[in-house]
C-alpha positions in Angstrom: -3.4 6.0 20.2 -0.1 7.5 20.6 1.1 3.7 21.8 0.1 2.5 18.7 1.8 5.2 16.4 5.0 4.6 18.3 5.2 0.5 17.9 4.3 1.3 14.1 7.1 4.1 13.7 9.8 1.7 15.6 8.7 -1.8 13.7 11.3 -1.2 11.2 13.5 -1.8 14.1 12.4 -4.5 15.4 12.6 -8.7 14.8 9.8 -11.1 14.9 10.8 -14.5 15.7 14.7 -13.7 14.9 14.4 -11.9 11.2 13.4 -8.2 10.1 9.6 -7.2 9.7 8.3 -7.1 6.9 7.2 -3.9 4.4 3.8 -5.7 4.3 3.5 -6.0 7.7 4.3 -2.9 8.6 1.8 -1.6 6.0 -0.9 -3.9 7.9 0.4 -2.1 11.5 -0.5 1.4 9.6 -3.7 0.0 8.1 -4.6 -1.3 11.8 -3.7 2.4 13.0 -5.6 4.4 10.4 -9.0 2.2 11.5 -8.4 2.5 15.1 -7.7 6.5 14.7 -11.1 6.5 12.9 -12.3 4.4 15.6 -11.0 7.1 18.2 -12.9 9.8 16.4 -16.3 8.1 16.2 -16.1 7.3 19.5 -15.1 11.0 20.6 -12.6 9.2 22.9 -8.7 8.9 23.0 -7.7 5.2 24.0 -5.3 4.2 26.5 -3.7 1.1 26.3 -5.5 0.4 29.5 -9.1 0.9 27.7 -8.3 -2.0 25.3 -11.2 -4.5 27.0 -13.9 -6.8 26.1 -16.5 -3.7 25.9 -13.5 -2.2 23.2 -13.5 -5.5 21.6 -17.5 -5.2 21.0 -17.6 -1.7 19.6 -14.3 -2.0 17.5 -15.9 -5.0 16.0 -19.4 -3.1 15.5 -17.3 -0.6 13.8 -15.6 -2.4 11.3 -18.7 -3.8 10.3 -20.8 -0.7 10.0 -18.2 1.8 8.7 -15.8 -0.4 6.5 -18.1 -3.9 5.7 -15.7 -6.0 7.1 -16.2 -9.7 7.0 -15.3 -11.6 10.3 -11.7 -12.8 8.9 -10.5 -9.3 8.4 -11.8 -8.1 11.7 -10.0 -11.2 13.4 -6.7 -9.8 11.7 -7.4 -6.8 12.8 -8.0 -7.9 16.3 -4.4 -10.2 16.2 -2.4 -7.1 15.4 -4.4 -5.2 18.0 -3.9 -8.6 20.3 0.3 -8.2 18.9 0.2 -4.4 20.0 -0.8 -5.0 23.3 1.3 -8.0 24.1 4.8 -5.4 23.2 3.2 -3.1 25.4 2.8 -5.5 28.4 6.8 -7.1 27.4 8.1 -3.4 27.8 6.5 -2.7 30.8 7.7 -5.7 32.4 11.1 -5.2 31.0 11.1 -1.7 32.1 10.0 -3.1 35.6 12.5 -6.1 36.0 14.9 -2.5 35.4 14.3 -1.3 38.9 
């Protein structure tokens, strides 16, 4: 999840909706990162950004619930930050694009 651990390194950087993110979000960004490295590992597989589907969706959600316990509210947040994640990769890429 190299993606990942380079939008949680630069978040410091960057604004959401005009003001500086937060410590606390960042620290959820890391929490997300740390379960979806574990994730990685159980799986035996290394994610691409293009892997991130509906049968991802199912098995990351299987996972929380097995390995960690979690209730369907924390998966959902983990799911929006995984939902945010993707969404800054698909911005840069059409930034990058709209470039040429």
């Amino acid at each position: 999840m190299d993606w990942v651990e380079r939008f949680v390194a630069t978040a410091h950087k960057r604004l959401n909706n005009g003001k500086p993110i937060t410590a606390n979000t960042i620290k959820n960004y890391t929490s997300t990162l740390t379960k979806l490295k574990d994730f990685e590992e159980s799986q035996n597989t290394k994610y691409r950004f293009e892997d991130i589907d509906l049968n991802f969706h199912r098995d990351f959600i299987f996972f929380c619930r097995e390995k960690y316990g979690l209730n369907n509210n924390s998966i959902g947040s983990l799911i929006n930050r995984i939902k945010t994640l993707c969404r800054n990769i698909e911005f840069r890429r059409l930034s990058n694009q709209s470039k040429i």
